[in-house]
DRENNU-503540 format. One line per 4 residues: number of its first residue (from 1); their letters; for each residue x, y, z of N, C-alpha, C. Coordinates in steps of 0.1 Angstrom, whole numbers, always signed. Last residue first. Layout:
N
NUM> A> X Y Z X Y Z X Y Z | ...
This chain:
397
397> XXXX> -282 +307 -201 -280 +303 -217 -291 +316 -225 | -259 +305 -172 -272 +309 -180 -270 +310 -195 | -248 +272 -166 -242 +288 -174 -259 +290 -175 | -245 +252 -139 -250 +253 -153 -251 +265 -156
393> XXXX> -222 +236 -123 -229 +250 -122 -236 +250 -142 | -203 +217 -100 -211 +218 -113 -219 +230 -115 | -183 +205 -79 -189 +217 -80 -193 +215 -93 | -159 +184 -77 -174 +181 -68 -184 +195 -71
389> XXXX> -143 +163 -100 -147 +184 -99 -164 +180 -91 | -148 +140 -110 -145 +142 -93 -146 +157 -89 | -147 +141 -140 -157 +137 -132 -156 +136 -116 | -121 +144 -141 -129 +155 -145 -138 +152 -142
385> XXXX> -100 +123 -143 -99 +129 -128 -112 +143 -135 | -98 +105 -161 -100 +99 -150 -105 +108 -138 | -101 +122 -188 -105 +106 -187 -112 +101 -174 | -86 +144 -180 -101 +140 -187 -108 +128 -183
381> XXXX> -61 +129 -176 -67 +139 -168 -82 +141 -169 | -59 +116 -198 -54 +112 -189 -65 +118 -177 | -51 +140 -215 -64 +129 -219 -67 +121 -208 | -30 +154 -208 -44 +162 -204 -52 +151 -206
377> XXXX> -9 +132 -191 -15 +139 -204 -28 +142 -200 | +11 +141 -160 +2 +130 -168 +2 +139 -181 | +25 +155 -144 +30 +147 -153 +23 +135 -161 | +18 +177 -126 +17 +162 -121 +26 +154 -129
373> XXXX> +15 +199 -139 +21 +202 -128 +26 +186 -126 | +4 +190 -169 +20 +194 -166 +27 +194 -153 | -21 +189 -163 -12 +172 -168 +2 +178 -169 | -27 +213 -152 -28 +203 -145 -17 +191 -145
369> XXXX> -26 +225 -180 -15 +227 -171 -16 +217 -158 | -46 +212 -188 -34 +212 -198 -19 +216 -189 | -68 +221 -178 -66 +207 -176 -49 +207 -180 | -63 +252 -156 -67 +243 -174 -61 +227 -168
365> XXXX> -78 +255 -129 -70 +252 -133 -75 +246 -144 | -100 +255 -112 -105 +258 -125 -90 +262 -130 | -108 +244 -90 -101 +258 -85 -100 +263 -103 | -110 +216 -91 -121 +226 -92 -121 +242 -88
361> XXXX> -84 +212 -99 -95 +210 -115 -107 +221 -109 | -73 +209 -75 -62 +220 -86 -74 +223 -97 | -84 +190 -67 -91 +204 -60 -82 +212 -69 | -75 +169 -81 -92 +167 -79 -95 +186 -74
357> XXXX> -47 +166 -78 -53 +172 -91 -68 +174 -88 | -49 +162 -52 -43 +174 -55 -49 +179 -70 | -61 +138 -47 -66 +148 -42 -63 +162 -50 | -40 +121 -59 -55 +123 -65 -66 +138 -62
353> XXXX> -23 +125 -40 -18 +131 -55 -33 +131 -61 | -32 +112 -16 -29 +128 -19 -25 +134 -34 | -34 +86 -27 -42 +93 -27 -44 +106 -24 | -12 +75 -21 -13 +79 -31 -25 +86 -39
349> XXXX> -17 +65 +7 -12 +74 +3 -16 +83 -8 | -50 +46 -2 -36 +45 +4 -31 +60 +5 | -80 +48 +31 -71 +52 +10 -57 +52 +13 | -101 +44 +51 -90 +42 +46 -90 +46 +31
345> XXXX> -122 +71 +62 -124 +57 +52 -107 +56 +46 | -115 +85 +93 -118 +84 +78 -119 +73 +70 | -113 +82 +120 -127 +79 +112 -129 +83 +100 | -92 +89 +132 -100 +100 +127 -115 +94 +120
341> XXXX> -81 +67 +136 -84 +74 +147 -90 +82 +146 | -78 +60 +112 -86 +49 +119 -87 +56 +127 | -56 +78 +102 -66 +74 +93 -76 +67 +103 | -33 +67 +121 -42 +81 +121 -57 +77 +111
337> XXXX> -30 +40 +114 -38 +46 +128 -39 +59 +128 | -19 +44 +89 -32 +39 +93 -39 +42 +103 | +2 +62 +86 -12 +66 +83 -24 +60 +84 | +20 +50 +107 +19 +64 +108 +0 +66 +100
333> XXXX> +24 +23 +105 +31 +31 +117 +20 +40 +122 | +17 +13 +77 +19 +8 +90 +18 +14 +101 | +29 +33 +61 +18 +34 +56 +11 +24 +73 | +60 +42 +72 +46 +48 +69 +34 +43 +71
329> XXXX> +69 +10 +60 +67 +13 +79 +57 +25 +78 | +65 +13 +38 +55 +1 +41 +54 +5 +54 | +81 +32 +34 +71 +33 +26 +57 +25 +34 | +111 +49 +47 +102 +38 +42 +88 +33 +37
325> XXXX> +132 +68 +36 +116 +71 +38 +111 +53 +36 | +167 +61 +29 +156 +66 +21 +141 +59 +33 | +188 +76 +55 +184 +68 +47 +171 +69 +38 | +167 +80 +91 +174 +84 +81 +180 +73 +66
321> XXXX> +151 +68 +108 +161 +66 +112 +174 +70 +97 | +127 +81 +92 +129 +78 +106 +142 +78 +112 | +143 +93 +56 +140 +81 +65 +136 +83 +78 | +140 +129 +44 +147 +113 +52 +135 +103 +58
317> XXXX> +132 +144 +26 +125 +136 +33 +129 +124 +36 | +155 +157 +14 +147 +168 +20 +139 +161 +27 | +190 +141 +13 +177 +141 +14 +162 +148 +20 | +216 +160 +7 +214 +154 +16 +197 +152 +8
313> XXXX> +231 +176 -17 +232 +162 -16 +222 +157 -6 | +240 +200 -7 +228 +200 -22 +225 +185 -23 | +241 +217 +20 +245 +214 +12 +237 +204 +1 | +238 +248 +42 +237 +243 +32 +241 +232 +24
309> XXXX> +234 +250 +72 +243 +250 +60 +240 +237 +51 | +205 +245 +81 +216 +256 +83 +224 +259 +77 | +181 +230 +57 +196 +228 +65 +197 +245 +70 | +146 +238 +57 +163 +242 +46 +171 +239 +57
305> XXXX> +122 +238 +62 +133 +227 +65 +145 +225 +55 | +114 +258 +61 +116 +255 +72 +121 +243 +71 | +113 +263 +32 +125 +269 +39 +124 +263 +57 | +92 +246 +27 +107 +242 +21 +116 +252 +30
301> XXXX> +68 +260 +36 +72 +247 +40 +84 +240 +34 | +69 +277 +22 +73 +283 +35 +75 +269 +40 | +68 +275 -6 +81 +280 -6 +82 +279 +11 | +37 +263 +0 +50 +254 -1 +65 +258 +0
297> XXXX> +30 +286 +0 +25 +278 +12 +33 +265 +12 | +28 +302 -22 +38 +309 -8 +38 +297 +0 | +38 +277 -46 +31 +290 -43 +40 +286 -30 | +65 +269 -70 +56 +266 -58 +49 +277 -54
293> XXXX> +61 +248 -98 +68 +257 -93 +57 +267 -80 | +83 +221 -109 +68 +224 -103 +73 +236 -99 | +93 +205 -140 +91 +214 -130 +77 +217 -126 | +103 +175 -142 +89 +184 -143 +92 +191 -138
289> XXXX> +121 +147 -169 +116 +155 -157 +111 +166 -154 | +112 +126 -186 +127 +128 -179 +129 +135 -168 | +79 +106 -181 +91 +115 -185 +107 +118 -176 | +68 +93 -164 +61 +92 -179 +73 +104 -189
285> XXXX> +83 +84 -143 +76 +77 -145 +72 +78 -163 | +112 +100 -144 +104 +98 -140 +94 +87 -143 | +149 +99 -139 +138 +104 -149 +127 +101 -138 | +175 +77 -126 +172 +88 -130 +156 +87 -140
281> XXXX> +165 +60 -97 +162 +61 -110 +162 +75 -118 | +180 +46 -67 +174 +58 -78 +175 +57 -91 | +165 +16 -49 +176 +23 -51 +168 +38 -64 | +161 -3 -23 +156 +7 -30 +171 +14 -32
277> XXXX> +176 -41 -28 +165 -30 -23 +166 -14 -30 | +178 -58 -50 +186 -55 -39 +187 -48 -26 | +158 -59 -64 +162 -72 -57 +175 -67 -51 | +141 -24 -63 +148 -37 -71 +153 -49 -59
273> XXXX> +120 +1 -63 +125 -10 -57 +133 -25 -63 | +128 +32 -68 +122 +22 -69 +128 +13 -64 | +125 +66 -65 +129 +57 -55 +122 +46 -61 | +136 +92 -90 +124 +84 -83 +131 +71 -79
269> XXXX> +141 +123 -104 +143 +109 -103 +135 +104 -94 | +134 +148 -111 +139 +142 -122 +144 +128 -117 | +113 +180 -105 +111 +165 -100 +120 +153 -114 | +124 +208 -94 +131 +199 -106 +130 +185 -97
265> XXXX> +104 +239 -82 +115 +223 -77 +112 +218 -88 | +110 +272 -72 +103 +260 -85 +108 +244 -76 | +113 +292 -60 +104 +295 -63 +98 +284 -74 | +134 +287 -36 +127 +284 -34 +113 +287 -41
261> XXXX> +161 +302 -41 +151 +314 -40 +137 +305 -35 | +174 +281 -57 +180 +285 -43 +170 +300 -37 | +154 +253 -64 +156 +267 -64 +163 +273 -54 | +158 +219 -56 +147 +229 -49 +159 +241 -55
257> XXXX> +176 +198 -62 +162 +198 -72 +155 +210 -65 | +191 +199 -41 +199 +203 -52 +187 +207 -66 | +180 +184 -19 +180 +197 -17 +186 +205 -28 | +157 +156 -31 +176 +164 -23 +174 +181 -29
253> XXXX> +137 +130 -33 +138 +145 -37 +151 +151 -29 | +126 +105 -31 +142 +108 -40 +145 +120 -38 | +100 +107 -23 +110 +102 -12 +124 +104 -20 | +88 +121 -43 +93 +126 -30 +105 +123 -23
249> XXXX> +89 +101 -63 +95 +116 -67 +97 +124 -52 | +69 +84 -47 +89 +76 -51 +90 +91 -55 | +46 +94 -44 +54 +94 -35 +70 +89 -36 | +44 +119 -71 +42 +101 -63 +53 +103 -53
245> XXXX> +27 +149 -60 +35 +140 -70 +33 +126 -63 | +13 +170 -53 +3 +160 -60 +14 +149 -71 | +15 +191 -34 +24 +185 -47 +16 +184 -61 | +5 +191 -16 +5 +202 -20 +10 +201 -36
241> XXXX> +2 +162 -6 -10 +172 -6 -8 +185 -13 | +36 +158 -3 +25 +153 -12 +14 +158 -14 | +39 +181 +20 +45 +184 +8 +37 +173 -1 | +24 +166 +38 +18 +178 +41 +26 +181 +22
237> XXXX> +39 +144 +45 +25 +145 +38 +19 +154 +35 | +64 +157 +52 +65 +146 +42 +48 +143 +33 | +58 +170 +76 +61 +174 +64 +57 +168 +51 | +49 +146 +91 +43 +157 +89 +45 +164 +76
233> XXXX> +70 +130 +100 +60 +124 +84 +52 +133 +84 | +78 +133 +128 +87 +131 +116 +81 +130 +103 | +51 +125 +138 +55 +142 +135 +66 +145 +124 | +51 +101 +149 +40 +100 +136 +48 +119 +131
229> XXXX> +77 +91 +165 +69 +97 +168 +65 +97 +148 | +91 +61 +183 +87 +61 +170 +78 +73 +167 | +90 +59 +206 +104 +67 +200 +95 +69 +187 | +63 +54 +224 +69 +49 +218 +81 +61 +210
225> XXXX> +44 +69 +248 +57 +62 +249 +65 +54 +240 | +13 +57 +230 +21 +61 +241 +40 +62 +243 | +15 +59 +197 +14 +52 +204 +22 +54 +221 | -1 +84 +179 +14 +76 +181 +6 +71 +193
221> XXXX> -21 +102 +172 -28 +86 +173 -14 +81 +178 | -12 +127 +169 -24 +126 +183 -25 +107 +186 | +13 +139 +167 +9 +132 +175 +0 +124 +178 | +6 +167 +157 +8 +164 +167 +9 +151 +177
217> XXXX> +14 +159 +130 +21 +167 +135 +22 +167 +149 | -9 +137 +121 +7 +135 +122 +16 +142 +128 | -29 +161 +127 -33 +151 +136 -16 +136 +139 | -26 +174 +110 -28 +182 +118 -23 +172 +132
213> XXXX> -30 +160 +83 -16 +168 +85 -16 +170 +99 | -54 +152 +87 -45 +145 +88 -35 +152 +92 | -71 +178 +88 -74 +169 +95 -59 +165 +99 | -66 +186 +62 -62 +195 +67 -62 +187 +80
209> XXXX> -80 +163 +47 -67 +166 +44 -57 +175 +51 | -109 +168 +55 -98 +159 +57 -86 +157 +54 | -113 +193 +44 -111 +194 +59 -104 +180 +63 | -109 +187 +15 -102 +199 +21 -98 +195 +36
205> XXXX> -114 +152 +10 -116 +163 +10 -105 +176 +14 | -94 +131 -5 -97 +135 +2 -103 +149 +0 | -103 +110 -40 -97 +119 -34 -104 +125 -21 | -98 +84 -53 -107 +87 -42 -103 +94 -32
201> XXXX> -98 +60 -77 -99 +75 -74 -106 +79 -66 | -103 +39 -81 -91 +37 -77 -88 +51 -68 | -125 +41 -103 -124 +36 -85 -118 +35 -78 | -107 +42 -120 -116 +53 -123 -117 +51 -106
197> XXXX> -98 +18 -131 -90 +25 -124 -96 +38 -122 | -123 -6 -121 -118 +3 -133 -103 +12 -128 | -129 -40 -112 -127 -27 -107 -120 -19 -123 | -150 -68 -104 -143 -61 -112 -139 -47 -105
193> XXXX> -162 -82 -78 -146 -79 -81 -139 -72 -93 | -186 -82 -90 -186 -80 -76 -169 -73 -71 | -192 -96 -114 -190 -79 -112 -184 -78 -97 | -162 -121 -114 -174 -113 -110 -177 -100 -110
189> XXXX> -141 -118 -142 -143 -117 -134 -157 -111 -126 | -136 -135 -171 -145 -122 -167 -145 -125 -150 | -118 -146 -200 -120 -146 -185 -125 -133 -177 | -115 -144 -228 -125 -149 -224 -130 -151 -206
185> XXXX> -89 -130 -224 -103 -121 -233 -114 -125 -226 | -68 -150 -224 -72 -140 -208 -86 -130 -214 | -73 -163 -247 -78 -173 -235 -76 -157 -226 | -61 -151 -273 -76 -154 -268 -76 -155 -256
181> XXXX> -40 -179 -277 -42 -165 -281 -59 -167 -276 | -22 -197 -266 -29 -194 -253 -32 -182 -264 | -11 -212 -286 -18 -219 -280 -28 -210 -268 | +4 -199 -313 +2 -200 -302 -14 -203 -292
177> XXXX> +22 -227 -337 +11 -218 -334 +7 -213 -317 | +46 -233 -344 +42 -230 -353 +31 -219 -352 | +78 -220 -325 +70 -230 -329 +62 -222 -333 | +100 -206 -331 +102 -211 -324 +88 -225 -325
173> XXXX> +96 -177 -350 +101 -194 -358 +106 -206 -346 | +97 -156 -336 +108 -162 -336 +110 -172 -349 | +70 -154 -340 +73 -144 -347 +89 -149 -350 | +65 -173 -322 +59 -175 -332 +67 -167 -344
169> XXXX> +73 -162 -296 +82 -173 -302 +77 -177 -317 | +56 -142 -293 +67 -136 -300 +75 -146 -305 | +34 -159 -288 +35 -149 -301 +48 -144 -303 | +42 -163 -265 +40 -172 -277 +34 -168 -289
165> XXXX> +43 -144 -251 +53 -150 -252 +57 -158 -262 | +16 -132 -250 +28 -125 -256 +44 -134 -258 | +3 -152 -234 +3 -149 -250 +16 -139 -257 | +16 -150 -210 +17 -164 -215 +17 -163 -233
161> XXXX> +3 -129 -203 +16 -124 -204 +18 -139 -218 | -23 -135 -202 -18 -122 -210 +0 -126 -217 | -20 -149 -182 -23 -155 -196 -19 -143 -201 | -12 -131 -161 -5 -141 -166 -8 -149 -179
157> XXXX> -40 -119 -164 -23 -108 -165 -12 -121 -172 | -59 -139 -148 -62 -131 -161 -48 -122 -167 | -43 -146 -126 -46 -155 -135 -45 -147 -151 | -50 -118 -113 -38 -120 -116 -34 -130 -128
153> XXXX> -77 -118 -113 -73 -107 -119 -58 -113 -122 | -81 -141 -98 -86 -144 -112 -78 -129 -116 | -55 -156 -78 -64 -148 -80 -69 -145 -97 | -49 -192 -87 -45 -176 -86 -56 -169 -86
149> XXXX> -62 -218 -91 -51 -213 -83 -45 -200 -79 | -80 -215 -113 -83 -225 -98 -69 -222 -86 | -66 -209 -132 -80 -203 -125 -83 -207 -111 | -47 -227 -134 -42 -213 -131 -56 -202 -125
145> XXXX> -59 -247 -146 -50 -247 -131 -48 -235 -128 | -68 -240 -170 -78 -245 -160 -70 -243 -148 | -48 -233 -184 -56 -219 -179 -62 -225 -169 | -38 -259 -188 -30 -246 -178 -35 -236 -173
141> XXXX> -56 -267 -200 -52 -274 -183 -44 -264 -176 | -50 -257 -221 -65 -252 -219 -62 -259 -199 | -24 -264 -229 -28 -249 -231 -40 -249 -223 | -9 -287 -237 -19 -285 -229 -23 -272 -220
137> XXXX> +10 -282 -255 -1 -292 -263 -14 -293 -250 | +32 -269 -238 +22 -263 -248 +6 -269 -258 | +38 -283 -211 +36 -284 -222 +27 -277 -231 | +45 -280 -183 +47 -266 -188 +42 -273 -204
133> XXXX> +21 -284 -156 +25 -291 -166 +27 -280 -176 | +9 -277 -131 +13 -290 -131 +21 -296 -143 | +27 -246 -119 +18 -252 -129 +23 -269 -131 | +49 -231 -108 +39 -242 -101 +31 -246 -113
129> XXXX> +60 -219 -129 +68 -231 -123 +59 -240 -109 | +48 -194 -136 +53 -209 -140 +55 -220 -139 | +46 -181 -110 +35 -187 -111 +39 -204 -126 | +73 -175 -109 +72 -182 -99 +59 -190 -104
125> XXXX> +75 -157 -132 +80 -171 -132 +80 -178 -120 | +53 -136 -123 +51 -148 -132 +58 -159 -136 | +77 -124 -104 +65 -133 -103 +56 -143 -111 | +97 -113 -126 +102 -124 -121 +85 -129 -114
121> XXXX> +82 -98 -142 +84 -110 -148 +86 -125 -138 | +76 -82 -120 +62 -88 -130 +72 -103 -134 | +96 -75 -104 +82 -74 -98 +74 -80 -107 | +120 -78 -118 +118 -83 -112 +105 -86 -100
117> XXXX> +114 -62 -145 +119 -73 -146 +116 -84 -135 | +107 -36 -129 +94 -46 -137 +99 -62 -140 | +134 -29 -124 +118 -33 -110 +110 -41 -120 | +150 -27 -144 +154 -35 -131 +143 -43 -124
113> XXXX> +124 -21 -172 +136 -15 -163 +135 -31 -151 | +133 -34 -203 +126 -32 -193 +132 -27 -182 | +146 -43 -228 +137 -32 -231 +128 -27 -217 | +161 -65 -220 +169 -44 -223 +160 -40 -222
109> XXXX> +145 -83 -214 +150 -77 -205 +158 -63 -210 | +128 -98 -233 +124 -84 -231 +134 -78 -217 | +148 -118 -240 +143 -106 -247 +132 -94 -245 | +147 -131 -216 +157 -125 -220 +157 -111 -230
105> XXXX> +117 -138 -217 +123 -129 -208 +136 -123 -210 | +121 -156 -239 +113 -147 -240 +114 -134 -227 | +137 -176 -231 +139 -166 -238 +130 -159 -239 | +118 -186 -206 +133 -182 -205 +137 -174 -215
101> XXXX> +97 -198 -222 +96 -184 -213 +112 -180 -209 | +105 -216 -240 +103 -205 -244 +100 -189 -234 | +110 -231 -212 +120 -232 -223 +115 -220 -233 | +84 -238 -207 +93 -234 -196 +105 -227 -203
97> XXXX> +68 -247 -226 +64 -234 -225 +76 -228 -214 | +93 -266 -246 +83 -266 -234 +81 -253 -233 | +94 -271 -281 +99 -265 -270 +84 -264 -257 | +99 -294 -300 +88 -292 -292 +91 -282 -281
93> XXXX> +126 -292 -306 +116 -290 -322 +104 -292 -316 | +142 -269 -283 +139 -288 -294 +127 -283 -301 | +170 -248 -291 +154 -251 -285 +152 -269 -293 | +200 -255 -277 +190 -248 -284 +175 -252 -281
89> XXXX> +231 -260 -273 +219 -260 -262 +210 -247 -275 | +253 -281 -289 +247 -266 -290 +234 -268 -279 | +279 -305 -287 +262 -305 -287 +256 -291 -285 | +307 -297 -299 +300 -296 -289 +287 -295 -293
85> XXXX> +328 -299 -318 +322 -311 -313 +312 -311 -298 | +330 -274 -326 +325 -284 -337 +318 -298 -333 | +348 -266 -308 +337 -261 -310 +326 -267 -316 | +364 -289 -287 +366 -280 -299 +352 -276 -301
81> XXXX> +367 -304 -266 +375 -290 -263 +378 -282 -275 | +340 -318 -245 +348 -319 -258 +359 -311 -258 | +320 -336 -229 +329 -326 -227 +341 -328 -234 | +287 -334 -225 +296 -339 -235 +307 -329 -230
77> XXXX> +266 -320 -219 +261 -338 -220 +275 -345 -223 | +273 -302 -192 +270 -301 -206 +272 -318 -207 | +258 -292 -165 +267 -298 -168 +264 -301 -181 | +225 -284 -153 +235 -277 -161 +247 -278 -167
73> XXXX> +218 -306 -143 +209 -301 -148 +217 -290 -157 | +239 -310 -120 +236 -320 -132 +228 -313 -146 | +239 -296 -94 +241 -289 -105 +241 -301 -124 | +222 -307 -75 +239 -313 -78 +239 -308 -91
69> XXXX> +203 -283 -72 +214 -285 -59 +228 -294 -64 | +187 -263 -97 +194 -282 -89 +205 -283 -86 | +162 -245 -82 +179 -248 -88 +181 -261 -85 | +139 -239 -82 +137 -250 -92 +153 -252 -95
65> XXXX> +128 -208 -80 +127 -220 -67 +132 -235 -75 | +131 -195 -95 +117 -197 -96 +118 -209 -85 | +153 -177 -95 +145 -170 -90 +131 -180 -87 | +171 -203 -103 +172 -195 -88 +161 -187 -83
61> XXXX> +160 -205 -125 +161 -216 -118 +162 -208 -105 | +175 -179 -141 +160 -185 -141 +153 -197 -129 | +200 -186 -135 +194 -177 -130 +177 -175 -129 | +203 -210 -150 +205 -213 -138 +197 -203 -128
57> XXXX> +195 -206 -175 +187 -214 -169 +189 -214 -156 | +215 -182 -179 +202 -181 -180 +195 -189 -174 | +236 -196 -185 +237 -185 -172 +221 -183 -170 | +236 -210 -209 +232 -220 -191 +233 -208 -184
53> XXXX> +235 -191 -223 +222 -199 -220 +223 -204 -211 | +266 -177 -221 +252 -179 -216 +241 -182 -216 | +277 -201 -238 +279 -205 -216 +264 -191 -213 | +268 -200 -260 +264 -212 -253 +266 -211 -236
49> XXXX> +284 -174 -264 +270 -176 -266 +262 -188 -258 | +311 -183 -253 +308 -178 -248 +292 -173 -252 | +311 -204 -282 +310 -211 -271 +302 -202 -256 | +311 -183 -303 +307 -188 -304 +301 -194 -287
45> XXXX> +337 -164 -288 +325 -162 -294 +314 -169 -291 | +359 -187 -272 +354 -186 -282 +341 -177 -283 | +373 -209 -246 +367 -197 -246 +367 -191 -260 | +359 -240 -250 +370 -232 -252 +367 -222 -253
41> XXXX> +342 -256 -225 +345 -254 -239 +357 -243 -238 | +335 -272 -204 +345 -285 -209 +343 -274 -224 | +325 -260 -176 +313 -262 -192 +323 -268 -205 | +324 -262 -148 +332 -263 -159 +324 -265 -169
37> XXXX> +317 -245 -123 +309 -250 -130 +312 -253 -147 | +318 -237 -86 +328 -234 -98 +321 -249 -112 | +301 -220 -60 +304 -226 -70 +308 -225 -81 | +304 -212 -27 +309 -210 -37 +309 -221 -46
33> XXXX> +277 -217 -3 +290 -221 -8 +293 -214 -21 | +254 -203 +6 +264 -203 +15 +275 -209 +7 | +236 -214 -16 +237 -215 -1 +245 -216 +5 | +255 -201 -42 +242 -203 -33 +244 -214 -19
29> XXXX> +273 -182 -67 +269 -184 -54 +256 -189 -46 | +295 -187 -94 +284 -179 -84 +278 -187 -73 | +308 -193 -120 +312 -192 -111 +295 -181 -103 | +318 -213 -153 +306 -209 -147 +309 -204 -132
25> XXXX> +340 -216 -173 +339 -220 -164 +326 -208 -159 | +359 -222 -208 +351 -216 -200 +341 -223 -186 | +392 -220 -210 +382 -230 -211 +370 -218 -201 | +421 -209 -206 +415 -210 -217 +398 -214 -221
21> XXXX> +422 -208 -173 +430 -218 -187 +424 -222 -196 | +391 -204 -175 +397 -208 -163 +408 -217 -181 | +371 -173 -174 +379 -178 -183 +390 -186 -173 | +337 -172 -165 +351 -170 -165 +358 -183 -176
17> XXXX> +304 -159 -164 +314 -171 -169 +327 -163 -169 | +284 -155 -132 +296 -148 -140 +300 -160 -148 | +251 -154 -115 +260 -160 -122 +270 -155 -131 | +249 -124 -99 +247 -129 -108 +256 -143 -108
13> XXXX> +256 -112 -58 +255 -110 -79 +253 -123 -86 | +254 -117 -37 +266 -122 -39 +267 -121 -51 | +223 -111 -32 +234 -104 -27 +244 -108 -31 | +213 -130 -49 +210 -119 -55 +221 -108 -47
9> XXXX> +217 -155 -38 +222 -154 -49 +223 -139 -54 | +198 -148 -12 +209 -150 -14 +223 -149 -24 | +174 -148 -27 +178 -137 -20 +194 -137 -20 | +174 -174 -39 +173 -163 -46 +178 -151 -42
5> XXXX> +173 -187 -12 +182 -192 -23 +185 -181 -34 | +152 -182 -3 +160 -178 +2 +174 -178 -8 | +123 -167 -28 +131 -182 -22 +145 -174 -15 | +109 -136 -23 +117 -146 -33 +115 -156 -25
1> X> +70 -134 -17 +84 -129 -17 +92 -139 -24
């Protein structure tokens, strides 16, 4: 998870530069105090370029655990009040790998959403900043530390990433050559730990699927006497099994995306998670958005839970305690101990959408419409989910 420091910074927003009597000034928030952070320039183009780089190191610094508490580390070397006489924060003619990863995140931040920013990049800047040594002249100690320290699938991502970085500073004119090209190719994980996403696939049967539903509805695994009943998530699993969408297109779904005849639903945003917590995304994962359009057995499981009166805003799969569906309490609460009480072989959730394409393929549904109901590409579909069709029949010839 973050540093507290981080969390904190993150509820109180960003570092901001202000304009304090002409001069530019640094303003934001950590532990509990308010800070004001004079950068001795004149508010200018030019200068407001330079205040944000330090917005950058500081923000960078906050997520990776590495802020300096007497802010020195960010105070400019020099405090002048003309443009001409200010020392420019640029790269040195050795840039440390710490120093090229800051921009290199910058630049890929338009091109990324909220969650990735802060689920990939920002973790790999945690993994950064423990490394014993960000110098680029010791490329091969870094992979060595990083083997020895991270999980090897993870290790293996992080070089990845490491290269992309230094290739793009390459591309920059930031330095000459990159040091980590190659190195995640050469890292093999035991067979024993490899995995494909092909394994990933592991769809339930019919009678276990009919099982579950049966077994959250009533109850059967909740826990004596607790408020917390497994029945509230009946629906909720019962509509993924029928779907075969992700569970973030569920948990976002409102009563304004369902047909007032109940004969299609408009899947067009999704619940992700950012550093502030869950919030909506318009579109989807591989597009803007899908119609699905429902047989009898879902139009009857949407009208029983159509409001009385009507209105187009509320959520069709609230929260327990309302609010957006929690994900982790679910998977905790509700589907393990049923899963364990029935003696099925654990799978996450997201294994009802596997299912759904897996028995939509052997009901001899075209692949083509398949990759439409769901939102994949038929190759996709091919690729991963056409070897799980459990029925095979050879044609008389």
């Amino acid at each position: 998870m973050y540093s507290e420091s981080w969390k904190h910074k993150a509820s109180k927003g960003a570092v901001r530069v202000k304009n304090s009597n002409g001069r530019l000034q640094l303003v934001f928030s950590y532990g509990g105090k308010r800070h004001y952070l004079s950068l001795g320039f004149d508010d200018t183009p030019t200068t407001r370029s330079l205040a944000q780089m330090r917005v950058n190191q500081i923000e960078l610094d906050l997520i990776s655990g590495n802020f300096d508490e007497t802010l020195a580390k960010y105070k400019p070397q020099t405090t002048l009040s003309t443009v001409s006489t200010v020392t420019p924060i640029s790269t040195p003619v050795n840039p440390s790998l710490a120093e090229l990863w800051e921009k290199f995140v910058e630049y890929k931040r338009p091109q990324c959403s909220e969650n990735t920013m802060l689920f990939t990049y920002g973790h790999f800047t945690k993994y950064l900043y423990k490394l014993p040594t960000r110098d680029l002249s010791k490329a091969s100690e870094i992979r060595d530390y990083a083997l020895k320290t991270f999980p090897i699938e993870s290790c293996k991502r992080f070089l990845v990433r490491l290269n992309a970085c230094c290739k793009w500073a390459m591309q920059s004119g930031l330095i000459a050559e990159n040091p980590f090209i190659g190195m995640a190719n050469e890292i093999k994980p035991p067979k024993s730990q490899q995995s494909t996403e092909d394994e990933d696939i592991y769809p339930f049967t019919v009678m276990e699927r009919d099982i579950i539903i049966d077994a959250i509805a009533n109850n059967t695994f909740c826990k004596k006497h607790s408020a917390f009943k497994h029945s509230h998530y009946k629906t909720y699993i019962e509509f993924l099994f029928l779907t075969g969408c992700r569970p973030s297109e569920a948990i976002a779904l409102q009563w304004k995306h369902v047909s007032n005849d109940f004969r299609s639903i408009s899947f067009e945003q999704a619940i992700i998670e950012t550093k502030n917590g869950k919030s909506v995304r318009d579109g989807l994962k591989t597009q803007e958005r899908r119609r699905f359009p429902c047989n009898e057995k879902l139009k009857n499981l949407l009208q029983s839970l159509k409001p009385e009166h009507y209105d187009p805003e509320p959520l069709i799969f609230p929260g327990y305690c309302g609010g957006y569906l929690d994900t982790r309490s679910f998977r905790k609460n509700v589907w393990k101990p049923v899963l364990e009480g029935l003696g099925i072989e654990y799978r996450k959730p997201y294994q009802t959408r596997h299912t759904f394409i897996t028995l939509a393929l052997e009901h001899k549904l075209d692949v083509k419409d398949v990759a439409r109901l769901v939102g994949n590409s038929p190759e996709v579909i091919y690729r991963h989910y056409a070897k799980y069709k459990r029925e095979l029949s050879v044609p008389e010839f």
